[in-house]
N, C-alpha and C positions, 0 to 999 in steps of 0.2 A: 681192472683192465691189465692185461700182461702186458710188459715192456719188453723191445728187444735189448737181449745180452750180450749177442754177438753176431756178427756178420759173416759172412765171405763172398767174393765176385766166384761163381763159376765158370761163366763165358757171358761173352756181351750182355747185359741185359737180363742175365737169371742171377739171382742171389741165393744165398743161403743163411738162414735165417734162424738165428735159435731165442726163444722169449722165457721169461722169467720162470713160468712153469718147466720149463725142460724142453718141451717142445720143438722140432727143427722143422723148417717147409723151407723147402724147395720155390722160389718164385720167381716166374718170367714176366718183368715187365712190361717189354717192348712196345705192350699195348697201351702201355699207360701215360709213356711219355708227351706227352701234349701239351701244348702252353709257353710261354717265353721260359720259366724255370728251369724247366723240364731237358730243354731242348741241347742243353751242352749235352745233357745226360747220353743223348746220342752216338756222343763218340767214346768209343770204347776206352780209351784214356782214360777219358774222362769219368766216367762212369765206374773206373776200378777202383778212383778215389773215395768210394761210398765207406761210410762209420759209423759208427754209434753215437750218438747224441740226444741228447734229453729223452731213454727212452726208443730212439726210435732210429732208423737206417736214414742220415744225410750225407751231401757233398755238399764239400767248399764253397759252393754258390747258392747257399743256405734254401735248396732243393732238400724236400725231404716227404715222406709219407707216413700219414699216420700210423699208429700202432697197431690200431685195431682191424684197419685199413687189410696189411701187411699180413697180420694172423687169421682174418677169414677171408680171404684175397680165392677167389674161385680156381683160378690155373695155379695156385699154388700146392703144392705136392707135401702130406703131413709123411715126414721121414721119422725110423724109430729112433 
């Protein structure tokens, strides 16, 4: 299973995503935000806080989505 290495917020709600093979995708969440965890993720603020941990893209309010999730994620865009 590839881990993410690195992140970045592009604009609200899409990240940018690079995993252990080299790999970068492009991914809009917006769809996915659902649930009490989820739901700060909402506000753009909020949501730039996103990082790297164990593996994998969380925030501060120990919101986070799996790896494998993240890397074959359908609206996500495989960048070279």
């Amino acid at each position: 299973m590839e881990k993410v290495v690195q992140v970045k917020v592009i604009r609200p709600y899409v990240l940018e995503v690079e995993f252990s093979d080299g790999k970068r995708r492009e991914i809009d969440l917006e769809d996915e935000l659902l649930g009490e965890v989820f739901e700060p993720l909402m506000d753009p603020a909020f949501f730039k806080t996103a990082m790297v941990e164990g593996g994998t893209v969380a925030w501060p309010n120990a919101a986070d989505f799996a790896p494998e999730f993240l890397y074959h994620h359908v609206r996500g865009a495989v960048k070279p």
